[in-house]
C-alpha positions as CSV (number, residue, x, y, z in Angstrom):
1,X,0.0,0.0,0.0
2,X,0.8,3.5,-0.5
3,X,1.6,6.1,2.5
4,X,-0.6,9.2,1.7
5,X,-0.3,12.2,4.1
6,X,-3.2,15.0,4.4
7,X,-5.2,16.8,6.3
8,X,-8.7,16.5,6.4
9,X,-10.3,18.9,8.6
10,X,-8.8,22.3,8.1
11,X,-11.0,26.2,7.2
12,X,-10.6,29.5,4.8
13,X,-13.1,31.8,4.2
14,X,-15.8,29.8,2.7
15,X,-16.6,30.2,6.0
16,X,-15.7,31.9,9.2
17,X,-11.7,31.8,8.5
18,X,-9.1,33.8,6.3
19,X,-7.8,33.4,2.8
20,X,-9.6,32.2,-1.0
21,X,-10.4,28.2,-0.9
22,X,-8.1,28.4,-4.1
23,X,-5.2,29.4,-2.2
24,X,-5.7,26.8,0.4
25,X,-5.3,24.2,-2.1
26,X,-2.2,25.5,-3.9
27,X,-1.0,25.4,-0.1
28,X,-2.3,21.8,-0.2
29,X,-1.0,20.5,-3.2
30,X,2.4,21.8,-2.1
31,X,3.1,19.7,0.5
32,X,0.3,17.2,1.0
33,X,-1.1,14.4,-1.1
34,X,-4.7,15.3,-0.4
35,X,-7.0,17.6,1.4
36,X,-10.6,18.8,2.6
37,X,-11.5,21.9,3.5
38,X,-13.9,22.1,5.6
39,X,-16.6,25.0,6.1
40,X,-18.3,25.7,9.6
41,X,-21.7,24.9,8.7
42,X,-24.6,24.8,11.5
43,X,-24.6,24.2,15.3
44,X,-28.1,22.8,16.4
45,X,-28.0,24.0,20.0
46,X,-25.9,27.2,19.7
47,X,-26.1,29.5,22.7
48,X,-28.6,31.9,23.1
49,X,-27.4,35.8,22.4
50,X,-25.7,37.4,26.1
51,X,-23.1,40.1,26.4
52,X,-20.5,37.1,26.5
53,X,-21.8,35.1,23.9
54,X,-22.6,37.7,21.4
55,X,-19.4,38.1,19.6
56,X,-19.1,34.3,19.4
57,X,-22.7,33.6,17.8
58,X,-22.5,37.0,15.3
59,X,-19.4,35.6,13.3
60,X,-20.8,31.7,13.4
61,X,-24.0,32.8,12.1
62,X,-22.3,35.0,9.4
63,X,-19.5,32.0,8.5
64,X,-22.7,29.5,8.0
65,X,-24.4,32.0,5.8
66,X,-21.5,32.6,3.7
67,X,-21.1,28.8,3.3
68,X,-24.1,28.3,2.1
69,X,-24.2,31.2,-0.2
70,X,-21.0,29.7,-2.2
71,X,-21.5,26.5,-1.7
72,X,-21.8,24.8,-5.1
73,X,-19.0,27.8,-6.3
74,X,-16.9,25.7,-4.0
75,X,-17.8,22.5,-4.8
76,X,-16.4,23.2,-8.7
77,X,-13.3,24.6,-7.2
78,X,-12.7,21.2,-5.5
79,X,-13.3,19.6,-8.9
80,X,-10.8,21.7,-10.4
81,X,-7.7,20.4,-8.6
82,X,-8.7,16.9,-8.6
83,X,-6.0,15.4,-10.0
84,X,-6.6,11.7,-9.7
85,X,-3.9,9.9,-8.7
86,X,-1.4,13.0,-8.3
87,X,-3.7,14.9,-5.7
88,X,-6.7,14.7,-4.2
89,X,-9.6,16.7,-3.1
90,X,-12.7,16.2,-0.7
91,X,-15.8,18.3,0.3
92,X,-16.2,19.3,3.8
93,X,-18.1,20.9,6.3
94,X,-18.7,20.3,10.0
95,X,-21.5,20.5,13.2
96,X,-21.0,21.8,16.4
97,X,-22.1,20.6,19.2
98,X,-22.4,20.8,23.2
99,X,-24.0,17.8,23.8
100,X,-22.4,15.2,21.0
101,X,-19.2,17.1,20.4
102,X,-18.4,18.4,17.4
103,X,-17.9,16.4,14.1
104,X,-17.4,17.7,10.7
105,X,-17.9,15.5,7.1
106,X,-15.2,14.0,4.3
107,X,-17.1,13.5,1.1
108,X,-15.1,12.4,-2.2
109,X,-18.8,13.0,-3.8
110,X,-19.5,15.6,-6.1
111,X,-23.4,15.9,-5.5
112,X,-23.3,16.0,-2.1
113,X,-25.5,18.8,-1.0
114,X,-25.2,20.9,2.1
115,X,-27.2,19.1,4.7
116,X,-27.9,21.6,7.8
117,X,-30.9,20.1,9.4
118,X,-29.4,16.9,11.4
119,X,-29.7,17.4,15.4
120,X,-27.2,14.9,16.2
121,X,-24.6,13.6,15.0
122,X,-26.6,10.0,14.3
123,X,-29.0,12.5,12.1
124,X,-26.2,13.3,10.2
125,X,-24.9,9.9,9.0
126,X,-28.2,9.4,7.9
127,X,-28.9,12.4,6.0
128,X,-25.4,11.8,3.7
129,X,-24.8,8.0,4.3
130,X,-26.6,7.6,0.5
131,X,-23.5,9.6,-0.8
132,X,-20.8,7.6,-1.6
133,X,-16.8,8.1,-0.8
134,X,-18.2,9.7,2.5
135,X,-17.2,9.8,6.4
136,X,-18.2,11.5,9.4
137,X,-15.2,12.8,12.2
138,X,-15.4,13.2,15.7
139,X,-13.1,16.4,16.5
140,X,-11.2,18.0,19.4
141,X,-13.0,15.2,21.5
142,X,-11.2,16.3,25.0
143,X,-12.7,19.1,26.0
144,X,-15.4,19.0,29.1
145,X,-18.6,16.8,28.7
146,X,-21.3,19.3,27.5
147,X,-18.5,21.7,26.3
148,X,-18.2,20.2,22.9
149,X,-16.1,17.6,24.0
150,X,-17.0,14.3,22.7
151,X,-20.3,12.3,24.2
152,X,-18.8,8.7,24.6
153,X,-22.1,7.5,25.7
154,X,-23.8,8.4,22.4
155,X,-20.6,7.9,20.4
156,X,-21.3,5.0,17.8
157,X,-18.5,3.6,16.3
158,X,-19.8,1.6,13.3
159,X,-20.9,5.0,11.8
160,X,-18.0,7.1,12.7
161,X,-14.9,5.0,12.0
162,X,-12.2,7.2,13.0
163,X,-11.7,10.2,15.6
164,X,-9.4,12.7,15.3
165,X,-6.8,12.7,18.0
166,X,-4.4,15.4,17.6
167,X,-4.9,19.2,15.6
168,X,-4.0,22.6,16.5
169,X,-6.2,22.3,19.7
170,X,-3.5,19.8,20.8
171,X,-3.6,15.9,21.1
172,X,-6.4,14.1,22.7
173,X,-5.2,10.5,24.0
174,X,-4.5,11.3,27.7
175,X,-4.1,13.6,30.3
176,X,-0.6,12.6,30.2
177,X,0.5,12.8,26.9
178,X,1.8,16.0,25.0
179,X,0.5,18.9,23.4
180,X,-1.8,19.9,26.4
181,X,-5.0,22.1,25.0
182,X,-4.3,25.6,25.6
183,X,-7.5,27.6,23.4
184,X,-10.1,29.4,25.2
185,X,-12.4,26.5,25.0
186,X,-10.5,25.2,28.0
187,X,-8.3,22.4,28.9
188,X,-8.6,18.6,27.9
189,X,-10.4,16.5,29.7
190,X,-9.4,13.0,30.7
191,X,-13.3,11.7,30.4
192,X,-13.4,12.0,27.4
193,X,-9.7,11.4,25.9
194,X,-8.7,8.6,23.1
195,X,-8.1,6.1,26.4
196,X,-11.4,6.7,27.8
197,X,-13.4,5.1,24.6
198,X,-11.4,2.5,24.2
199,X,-11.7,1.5,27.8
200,X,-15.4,1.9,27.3
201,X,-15.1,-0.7,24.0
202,X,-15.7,1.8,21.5
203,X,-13.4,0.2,18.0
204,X,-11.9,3.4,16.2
205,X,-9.3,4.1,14.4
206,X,-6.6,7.5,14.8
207,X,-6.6,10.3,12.5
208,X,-4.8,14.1,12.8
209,X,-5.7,16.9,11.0
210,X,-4.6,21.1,11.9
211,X,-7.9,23.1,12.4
212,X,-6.2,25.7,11.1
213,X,-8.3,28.8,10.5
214,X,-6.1,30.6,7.7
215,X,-6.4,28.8,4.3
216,X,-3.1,26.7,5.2
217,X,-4.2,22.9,5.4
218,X,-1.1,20.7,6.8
219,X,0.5,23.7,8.5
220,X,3.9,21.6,10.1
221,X,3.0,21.2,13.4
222,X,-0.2,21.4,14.0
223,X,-1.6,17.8,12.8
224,X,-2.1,15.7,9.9
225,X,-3.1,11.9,9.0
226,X,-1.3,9.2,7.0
227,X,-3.6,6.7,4.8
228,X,-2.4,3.2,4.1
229,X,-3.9,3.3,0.7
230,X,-4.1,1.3,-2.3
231,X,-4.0,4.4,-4.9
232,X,-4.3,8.0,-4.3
233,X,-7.8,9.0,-4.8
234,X,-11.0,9.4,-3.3
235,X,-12.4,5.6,-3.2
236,X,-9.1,4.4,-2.3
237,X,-8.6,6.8,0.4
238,X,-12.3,6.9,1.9
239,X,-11.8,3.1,2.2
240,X,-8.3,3.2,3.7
241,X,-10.6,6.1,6.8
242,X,-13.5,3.5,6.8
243,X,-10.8,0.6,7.1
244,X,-9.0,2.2,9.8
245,X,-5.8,2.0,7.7
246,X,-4.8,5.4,9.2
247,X,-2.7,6.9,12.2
248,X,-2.0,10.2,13.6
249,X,1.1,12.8,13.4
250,X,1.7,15.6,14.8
251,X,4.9,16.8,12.3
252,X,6.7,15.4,10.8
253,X,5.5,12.7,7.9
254,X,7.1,9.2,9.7
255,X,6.1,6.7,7.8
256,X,5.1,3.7,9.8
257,X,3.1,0.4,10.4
258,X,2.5,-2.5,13.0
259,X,0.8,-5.8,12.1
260,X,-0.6,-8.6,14.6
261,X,-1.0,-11.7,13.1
262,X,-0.8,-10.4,10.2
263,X,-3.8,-8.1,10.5
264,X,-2.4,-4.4,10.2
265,X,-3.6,-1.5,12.1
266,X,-7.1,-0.7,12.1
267,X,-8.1,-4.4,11.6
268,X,-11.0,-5.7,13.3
269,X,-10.6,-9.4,13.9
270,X,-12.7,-12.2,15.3
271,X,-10.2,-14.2,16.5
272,X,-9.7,-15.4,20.2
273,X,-6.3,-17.4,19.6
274,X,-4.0,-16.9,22.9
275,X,-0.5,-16.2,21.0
276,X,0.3,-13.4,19.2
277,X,3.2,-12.2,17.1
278,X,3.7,-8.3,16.7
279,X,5.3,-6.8,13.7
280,X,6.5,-3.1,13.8
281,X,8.5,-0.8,11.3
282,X,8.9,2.6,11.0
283,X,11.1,5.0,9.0
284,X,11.7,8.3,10.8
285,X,12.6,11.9,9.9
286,X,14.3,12.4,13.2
287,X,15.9,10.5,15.8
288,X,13.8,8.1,17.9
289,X,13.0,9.0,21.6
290,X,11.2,5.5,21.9
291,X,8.1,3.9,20.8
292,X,5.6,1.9,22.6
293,X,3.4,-1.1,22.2
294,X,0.5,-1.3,24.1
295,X,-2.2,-4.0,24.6
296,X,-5.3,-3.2,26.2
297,X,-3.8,0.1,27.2
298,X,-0.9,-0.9,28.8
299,X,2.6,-0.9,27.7
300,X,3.8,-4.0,26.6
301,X,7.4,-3.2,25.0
302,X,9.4,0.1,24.5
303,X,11.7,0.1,21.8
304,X,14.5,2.7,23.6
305,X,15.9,5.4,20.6
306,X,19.4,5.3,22.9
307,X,19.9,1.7,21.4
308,X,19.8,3.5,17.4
309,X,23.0,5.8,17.6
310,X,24.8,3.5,15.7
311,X,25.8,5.6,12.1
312,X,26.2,3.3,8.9
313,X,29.7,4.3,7.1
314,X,27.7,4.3,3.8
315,X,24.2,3.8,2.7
316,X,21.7,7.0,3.4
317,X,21.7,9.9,5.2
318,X,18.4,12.4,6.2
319,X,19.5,16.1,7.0
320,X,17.2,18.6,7.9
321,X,17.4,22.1,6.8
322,X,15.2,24.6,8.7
323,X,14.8,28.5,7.9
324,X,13.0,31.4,9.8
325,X,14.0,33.1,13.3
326,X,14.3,37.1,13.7
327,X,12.4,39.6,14.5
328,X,11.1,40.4,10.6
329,X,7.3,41.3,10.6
330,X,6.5,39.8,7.0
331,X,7.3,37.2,5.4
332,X,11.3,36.5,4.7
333,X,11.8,34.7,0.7
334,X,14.4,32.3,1.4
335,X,16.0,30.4,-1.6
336,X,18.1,27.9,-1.2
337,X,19.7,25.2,-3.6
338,X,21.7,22.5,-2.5
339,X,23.9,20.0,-4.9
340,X,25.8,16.4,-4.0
341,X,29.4,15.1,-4.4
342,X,29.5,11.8,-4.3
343,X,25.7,10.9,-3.4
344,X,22.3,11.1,-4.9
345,X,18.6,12.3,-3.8
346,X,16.6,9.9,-2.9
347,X,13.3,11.5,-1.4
348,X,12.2,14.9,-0.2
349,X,10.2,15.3,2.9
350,X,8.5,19.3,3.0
351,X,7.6,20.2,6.3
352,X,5.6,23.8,5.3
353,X,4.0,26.1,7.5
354,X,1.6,28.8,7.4
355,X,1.1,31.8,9.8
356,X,-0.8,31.0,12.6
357,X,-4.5,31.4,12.8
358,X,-7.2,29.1,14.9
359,X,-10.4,31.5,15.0
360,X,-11.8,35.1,15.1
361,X,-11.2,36.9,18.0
362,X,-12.9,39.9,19.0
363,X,-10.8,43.3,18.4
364,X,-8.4,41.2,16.0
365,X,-7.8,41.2,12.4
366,X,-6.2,39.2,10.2
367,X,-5.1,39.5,6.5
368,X,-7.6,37.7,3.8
369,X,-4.0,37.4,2.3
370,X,-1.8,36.0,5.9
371,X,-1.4,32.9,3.8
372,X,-0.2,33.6,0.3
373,X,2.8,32.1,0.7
374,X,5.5,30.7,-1.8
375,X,6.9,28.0,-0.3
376,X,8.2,25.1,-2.4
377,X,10.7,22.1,-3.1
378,X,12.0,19.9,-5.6
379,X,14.3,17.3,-6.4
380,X,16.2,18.6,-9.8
381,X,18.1,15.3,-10.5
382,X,19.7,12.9,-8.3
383,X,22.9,15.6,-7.3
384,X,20.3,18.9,-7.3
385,X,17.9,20.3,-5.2
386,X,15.9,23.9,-5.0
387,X,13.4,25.4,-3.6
388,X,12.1,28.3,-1.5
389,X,10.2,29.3,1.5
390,X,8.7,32.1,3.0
391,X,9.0,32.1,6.9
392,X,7.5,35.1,9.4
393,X,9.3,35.8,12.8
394,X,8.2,33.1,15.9
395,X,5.0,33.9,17.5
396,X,7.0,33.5,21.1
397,X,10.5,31.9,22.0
398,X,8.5,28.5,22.2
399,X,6.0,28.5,19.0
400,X,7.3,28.5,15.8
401,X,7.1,29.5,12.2
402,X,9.9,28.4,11.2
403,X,9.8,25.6,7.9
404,X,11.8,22.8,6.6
405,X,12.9,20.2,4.3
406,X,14.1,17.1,5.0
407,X,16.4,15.7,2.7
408,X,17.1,11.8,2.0
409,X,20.4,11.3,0.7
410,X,22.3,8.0,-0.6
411,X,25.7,8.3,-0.6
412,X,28.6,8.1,2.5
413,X,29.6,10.0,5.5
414,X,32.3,11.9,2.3
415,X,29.4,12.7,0.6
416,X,29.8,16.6,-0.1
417,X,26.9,18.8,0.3
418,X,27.1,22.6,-1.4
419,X,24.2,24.4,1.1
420,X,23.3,28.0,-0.8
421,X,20.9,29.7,0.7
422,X,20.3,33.0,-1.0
423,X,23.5,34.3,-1.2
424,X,25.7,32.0,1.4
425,X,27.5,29.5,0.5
426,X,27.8,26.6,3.0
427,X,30.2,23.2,1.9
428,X,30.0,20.2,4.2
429,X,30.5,16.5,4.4
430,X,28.1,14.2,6.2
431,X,30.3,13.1,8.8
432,X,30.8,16.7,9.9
433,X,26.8,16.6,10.6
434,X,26.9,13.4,12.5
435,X,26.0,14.7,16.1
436,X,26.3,17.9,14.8
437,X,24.4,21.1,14.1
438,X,25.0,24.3,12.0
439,X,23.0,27.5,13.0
440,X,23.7,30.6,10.3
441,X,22.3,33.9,11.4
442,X,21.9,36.4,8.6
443,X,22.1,39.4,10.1
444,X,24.4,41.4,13.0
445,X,21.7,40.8,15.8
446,X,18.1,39.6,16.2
447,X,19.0,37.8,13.1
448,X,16.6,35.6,11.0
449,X,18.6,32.3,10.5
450,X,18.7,29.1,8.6
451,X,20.2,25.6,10.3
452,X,21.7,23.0,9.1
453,X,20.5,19.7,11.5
454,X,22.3,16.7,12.4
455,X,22.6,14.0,10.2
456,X,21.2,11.1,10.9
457,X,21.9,7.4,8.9
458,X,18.8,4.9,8.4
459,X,20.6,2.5,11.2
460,X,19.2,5.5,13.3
461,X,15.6,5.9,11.3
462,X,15.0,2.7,9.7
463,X,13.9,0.3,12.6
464,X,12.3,-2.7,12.3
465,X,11.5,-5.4,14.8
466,X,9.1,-8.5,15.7
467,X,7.7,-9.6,19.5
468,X,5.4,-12.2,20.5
469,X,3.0,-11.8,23.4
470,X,-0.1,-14.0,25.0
471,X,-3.6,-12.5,25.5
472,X,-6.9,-15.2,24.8
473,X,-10.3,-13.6,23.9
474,X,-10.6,-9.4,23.6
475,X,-8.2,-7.6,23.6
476,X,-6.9,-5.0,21.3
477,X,-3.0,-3.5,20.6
478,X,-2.0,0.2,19.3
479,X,1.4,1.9,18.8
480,X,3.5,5.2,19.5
481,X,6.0,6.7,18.4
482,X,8.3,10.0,19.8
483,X,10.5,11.5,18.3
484,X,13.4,13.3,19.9
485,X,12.1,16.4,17.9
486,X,9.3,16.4,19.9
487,X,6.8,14.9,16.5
488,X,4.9,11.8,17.3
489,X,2.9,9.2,15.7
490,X,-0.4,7.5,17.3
491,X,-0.9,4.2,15.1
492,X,-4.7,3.1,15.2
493,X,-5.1,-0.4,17.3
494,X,-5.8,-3.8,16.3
495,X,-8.5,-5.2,17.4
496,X,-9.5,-9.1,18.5
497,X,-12.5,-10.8,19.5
């Protein structure tokens, strides 16, 4: 199967948001291998109108309306830059809700109509369960019962497959994981976190998507999904969601998989043998902090990153260049172009961001244009790469803007890389990066910067490895994975019995 990254739940202004629905999916297509944007469409038990609420129900009101005035406008941009099998595009709104929690709709269906009527989320599987290529998401599910945080009582999960576990409003498995919610909604609630359904037997698989409010869909960072898919297009991929074929990231694009059995993640199996053998591998984009496997919630092996340090004298190489810093107000056009001696390009991981936008707030404004942003990469031939990004100055000392490109080299630790980034010129082997780190300011102080990370050989992200374990009857298994740049990866479970 294919590994497909996206994001799936993201807004522009089609509704309440910033930036043309066009320009999210040139973002899109830039970095991603598919996308839905999603519009804000109706909230059946809304607040009534006080002094507190007023701002709050004034711009929902007016983002529904505009939805539904361009709605089929939008629907023939979406057809526009579906490009099967090279990118694709889905349809997608979303309901608010106090009581259920709110979920919002993927739909690879080109008649879909907007259906703003449903009172609960049940109501809304069955209004749009006749259109085909189409799910339904549980989001932001941690936040206080009766506070839009998901209803595990009424959650059903043979018509809502997946739940979405980490975005911009932070991750939702546990109190004790990280990325902590920290929007005015409040903070996350450990009722009605990932672990909290599946000790109450609900069967779902992971999913991550940003929430971003700015027209920049897979902003690095802030959440996105990976799809075990047989093609990239809409059938392939709705089935891949419906399947469970999917996990959760918070960064960086790992590309990873556990099997039990045989049956990989997301599998529902009726099977009650007592033996079980666990198959994991994972290819990183950073150095492993450890990753667990868990059955039935508790941890049954940690694969320690300490025992990958090991470098391979030949073979390949990922290095991570990163741009942004300073204290520049708009946006900073950094070009860059980098060429091999003695070693070839063998992939090209873009880790793009936008500026950072979740919702309207009252007394702020924000550019329809924040996001029109140039930010690009390609592999030119096996010894050449270019490209170019636009980066603004951190929002604090610990969020940031900055972007990146990963690079995947195949050569030796000799291998000679020629770094120019705009006009510097930077020449280094891949030894010299082993353990090692280059920061370049560009100015005298207060400096924008680029950096030049650590190199890291596939002995240290290419780990693979096989365990057996006992359990008869139900039980189920998941995976995580941390990397020691902080991005993670929340594999969907396995499920017996």
């Amino acid at each position: 199967m294919k590994y497909l990254f996206g994001d799936i739940h993201d807004h522009c202004g089609i509704s309440y948001g910033y930036g043309s629905l066009e320009n999210a999916l040139v973002n899109a297509k830039s970095h991603l291998d598919f996308v839905a944007v999603t519009g804000h469409a109706f909230w059946p038990d809304i607040p009534p109108v006080t002094p507190d609420t007023e701002f709050l129900v004034a711009f929902h009101k007016k983002g529904f309306a505009k939805l539904r005035g361009n709605y089929e406008g939008n629907k023939a941009i979406f057809e526009k830059y579906n490009k099967e099998g090279e990118f694709t595009t889905f349809i997608g709104y979303e309901m608010h809700s106090h009581h259920f929690g709110d979920h919002h709709i993927v739909s690879g269906d080109p008649t879909i109509p907007l259906l703003t009527d449903a009172k609960t989320p049940r109501e809304f599987f069955e209004a749009t369960k006749e259109y085909k290529d189409t799910v339904i998401i549980p989001h932001h599910i941690a936040y206080a019962p009766e506070y839009r945080g998901i209803n595990w009582d009424e959650y059903d999960d043979t018509l809502f497959p997946v739940v979405e576990v980490i975005s911009k409003h932070g991750c939702s498995m546990s109190d004790d994981h990280p990325f902590p919610y920290y929007h005015n909604m409040g903070g996350r609630d450990s009722r009605n976190c990932v672990y909290r359904g599946l000790e109450k037997g609900k069967k779902f698989g992971f999913v991550g998507s940003t929430d971003h409010h700015a027209g920049y869909p897979g902003s690095y960072g802030d959440g996105c999904l990976c799809v075990l898919s047989e093609s990239n297009d809409r059938k392939s991929i709705i089935d891949a969601i419906k399947k469970r074929h999917t996990y959760a990231l918070s960064g960086d694009k790992i590309k990873a998989c556990f099997d039990v059995d045989g049956h990989i993640l997301g599998d529902k199996v009726q099977d009650f043998s007592s033996k079980h053998t666990i198959h994991y591998n994972m290819e990183l984009s950073y150095l492993l902090d450890k990753a667990v496997i868990y059955r039935d919630l508790e941890p049954i092996a940690v694969i320690n990153g300490e025992n990958f340090r090991k470098v391979n004298e030949k073979g390949k190489y990922k290095v991570r260049l990163e741009f942004g810093w300073g204290g520049k107000k708009d946006l900073l056009t950094w070009d860059f172009d980098v060429s091999l001696e003695s070693g070839k390009f063998t992939s090209l991981e873009k880790c793009f961001r936008g500026k950072s936008v979740l919702a309207p707030q009252e007394g702020v404004e924000v550019p329809d244009d924040c996001n029109v942003i140039d930010n690009r990469a390609s592999i030119v031939d096996e010894s050449h790469l270019e490209g170019r990004v636009q980066t603004a100055k951190n929002i604090n000392p610990t969020t940031p803007s900055t972007s990146m490109v990963v690079m995947e080299i195949d050569g030796s630790l000799d291998t000679l890389l020629t770094i120019t980034v705009n006009d510097r010129v930077v020449k280094v082997k891949i030894r010299d990066l082993i353990g090692n780190s280059m920061n370049y300011p560009v100015g005298i102080t207060n400096s924008p910067a680029f950096k030049i990370h650590q190199a890291i050989g596939e002995s240290m992200y290419k780990i693979e490895g096989e365990l057996e374990d006992s359990k008869e009857g139900n039980t189920f298994y998941h995976m995580e994975i941390f990397q020691k740049n902080g991005s993670v990866a929340f594999l969907s479970p396995v499920y017996f019995g």
